[in-house]
C-alpha positions in Angstrom: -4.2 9.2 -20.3 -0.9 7.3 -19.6 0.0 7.3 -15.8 3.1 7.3 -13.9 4.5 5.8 -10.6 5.1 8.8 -8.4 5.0 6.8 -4.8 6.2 4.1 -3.4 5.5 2.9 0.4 6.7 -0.5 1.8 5.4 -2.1 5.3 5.3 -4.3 7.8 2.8 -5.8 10.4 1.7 -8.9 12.1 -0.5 -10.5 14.3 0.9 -12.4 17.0 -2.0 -14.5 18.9 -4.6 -14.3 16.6 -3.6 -16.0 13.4 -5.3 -13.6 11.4 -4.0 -13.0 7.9 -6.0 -10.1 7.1 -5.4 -7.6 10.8 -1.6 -8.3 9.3 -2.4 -7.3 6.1 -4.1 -4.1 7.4 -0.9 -3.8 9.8 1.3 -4.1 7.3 -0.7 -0.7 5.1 -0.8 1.2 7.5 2.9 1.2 8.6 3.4 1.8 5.0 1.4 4.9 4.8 2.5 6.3 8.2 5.7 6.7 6.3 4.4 9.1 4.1 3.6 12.7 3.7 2.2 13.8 0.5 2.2 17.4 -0.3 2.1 16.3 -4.1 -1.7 17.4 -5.0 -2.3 20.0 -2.9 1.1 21.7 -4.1 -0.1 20.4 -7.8 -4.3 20.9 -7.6 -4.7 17.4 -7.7 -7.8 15.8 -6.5 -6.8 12.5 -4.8 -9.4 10.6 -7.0 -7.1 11.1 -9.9 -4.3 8.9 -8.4 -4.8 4.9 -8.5 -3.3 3.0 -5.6 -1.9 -0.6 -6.4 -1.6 -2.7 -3.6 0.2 -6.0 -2.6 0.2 -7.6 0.1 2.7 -10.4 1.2 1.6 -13.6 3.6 2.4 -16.7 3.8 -1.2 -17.6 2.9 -2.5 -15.2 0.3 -6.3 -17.2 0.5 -6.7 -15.9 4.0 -6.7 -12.1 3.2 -9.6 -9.8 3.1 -8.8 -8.1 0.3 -11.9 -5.6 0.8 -10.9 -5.0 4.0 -7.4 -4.5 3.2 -9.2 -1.8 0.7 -11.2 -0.3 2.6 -8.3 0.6 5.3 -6.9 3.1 2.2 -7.9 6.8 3.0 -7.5 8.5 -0.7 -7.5 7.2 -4.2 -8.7 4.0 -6.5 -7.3 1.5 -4.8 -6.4 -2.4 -5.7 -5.4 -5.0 -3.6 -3.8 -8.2 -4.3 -2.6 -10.8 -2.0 0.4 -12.9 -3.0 3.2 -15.2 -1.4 5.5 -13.6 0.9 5.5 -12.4 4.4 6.2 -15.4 6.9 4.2 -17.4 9.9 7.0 -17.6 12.8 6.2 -20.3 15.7 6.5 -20.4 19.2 5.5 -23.9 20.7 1.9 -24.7 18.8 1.3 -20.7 18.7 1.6 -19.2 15.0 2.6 -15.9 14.6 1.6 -14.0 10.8 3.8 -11.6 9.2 2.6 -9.4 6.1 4.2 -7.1 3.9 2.9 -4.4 2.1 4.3 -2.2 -0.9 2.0 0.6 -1.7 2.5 2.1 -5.0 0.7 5.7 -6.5 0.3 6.2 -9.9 -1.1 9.8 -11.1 -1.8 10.9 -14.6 1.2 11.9 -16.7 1.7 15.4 -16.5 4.3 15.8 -18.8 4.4 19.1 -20.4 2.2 20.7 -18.0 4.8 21.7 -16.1 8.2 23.5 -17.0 11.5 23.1 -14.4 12.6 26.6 -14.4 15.4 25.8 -12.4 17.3 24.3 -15.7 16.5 27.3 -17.5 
């Protein structure tokens, strides 16, 4: 079944002392999702399993993320998680402070045809 992009979340979050690419990361997704509020499935009798998450995650060091960790920080869905260049490391003196990124997208099965808009009728 064909899917289609029905979210899309975008974050930030950092770590300022510890230099730790991956508590960013997980910063980052959960700014993104405290932006949301997703009536969606219950208004449609979707289970959450149906929609796949992508995930991508922007750092100035991609190497130094957790993906699993950054995975396991999703609440619903079959999520995926890549790291990739982005986000920025900001100094202060010999102090490096991480910056992530995050966009979040949600892709649910294409449900074209199930539905009818009966307001264009």
């Amino acid at each position: 079944m064909s899917e289609k992009r029905m979210i899309l979340e975008m974050g930030m979050g950092n770590d300022l002392y510890g230099q730790d690419y991956t508590k960013a990361a997980c910063r980052a997704v959960q700014d993104a999702l405290h932006h949301s509020s997703i009536t969606l499935f219950s208004t449609l009798g979707l289970d959450h399993q149906d929609m796949r998450v992508a995930v991508t995650i922007g750092v100035a060091e991609p190497d130094k993320v957790d993906v699993g960790a950054v995975q396991a920080t999703l609440p619903r869905g079959r999520a995926e998680v890549r790291a990739v260049k982005g986000g920025m490391n900001t100094h202060s003196g010999d102090q490096i402070h991480v910056v992530a990124t995050a966009a979040i997208e949600a892709y649910l099965p294409d449900l074209s045809g199930r539905y009818r808009n009966v307001a264009a009728q």
